[in-house]
C-alpha positions as CSV (number, residue, x, y, z in Angstrom):
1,X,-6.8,-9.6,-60.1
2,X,-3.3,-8.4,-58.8
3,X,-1.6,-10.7,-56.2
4,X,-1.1,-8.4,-53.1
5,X,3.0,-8.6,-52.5
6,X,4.4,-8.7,-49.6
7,X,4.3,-10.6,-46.0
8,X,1.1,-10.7,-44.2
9,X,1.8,-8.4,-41.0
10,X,0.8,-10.2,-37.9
11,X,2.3,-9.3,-34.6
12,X,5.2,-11.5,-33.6
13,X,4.9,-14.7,-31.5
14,X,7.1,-13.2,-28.1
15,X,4.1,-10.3,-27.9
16,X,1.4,-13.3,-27.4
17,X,3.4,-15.5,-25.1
18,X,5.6,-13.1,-22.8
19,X,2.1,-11.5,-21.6
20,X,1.1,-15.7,-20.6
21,X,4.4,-16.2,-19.0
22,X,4.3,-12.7,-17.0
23,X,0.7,-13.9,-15.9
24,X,1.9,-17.3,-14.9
25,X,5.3,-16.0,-13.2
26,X,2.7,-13.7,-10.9
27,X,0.1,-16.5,-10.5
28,X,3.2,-18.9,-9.0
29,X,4.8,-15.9,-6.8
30,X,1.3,-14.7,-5.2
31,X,0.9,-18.5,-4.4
32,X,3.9,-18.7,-2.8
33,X,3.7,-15.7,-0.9
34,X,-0.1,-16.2,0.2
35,X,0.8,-19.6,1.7
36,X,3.8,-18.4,3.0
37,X,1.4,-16.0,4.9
38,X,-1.5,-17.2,5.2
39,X,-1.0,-20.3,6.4
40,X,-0.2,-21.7,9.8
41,X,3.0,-23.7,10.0
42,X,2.1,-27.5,11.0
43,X,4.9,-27.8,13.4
44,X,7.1,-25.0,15.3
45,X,10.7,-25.1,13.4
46,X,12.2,-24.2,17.0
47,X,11.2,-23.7,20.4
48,X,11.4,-20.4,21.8
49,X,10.8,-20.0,25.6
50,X,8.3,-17.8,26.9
51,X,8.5,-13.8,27.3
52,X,9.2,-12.8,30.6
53,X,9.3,-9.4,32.5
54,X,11.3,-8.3,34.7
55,X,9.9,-7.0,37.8
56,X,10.5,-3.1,37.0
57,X,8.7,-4.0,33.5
58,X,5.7,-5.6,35.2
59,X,5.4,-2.6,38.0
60,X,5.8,-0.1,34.5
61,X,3.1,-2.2,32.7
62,X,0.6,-2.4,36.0
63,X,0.9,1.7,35.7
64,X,0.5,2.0,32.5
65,X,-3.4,-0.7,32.9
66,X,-4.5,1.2,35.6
C-alpha cells in the first residue's frame, strides 16, 4: 500500500466560524432594533406640551372636514 503524501485538504477554520459570528452579529442588531421599535418606552424621557392650532389652522382644518 502506498502512503498517500500530502496534507489532508479541509477548508480552513475562519470559513466555519465567520458565517456563526455574521449570524450572531445580525441576531444581536435585529434585537436591538426590534425593541428599540417595537416596544413602548416605560416612562416619557421629557415632557412635551400638547399641539396647538392657531385659529387660522383650526378654521383651514374645519374646511378641509367638511
Amino acid at each position: 500500500m502506498a502512503r498517500q503524501s500530502g496534507r489532508r485538504r479541509t477548508p480552513p477554520k475562519r470559513t466555519l466560524i465567520a458565517p456563526l459570528v455574521m449570524l450572531a452579529g445580525g441576531m444581536a442588531v435585529g434585537l436591538v432594533v426590534w425593541r428599540f421599535l417595537m416596544l413602548e418606552p416605560s416612562s416619557p424621557r421629557r415632557w412635551r406640551p400638547p399641539e396647538q392650532l392657531s385659529q387660522h389652522d383650526r378654521d383651514a382644518l374645519a374646511r378641509v372636514l367638511k
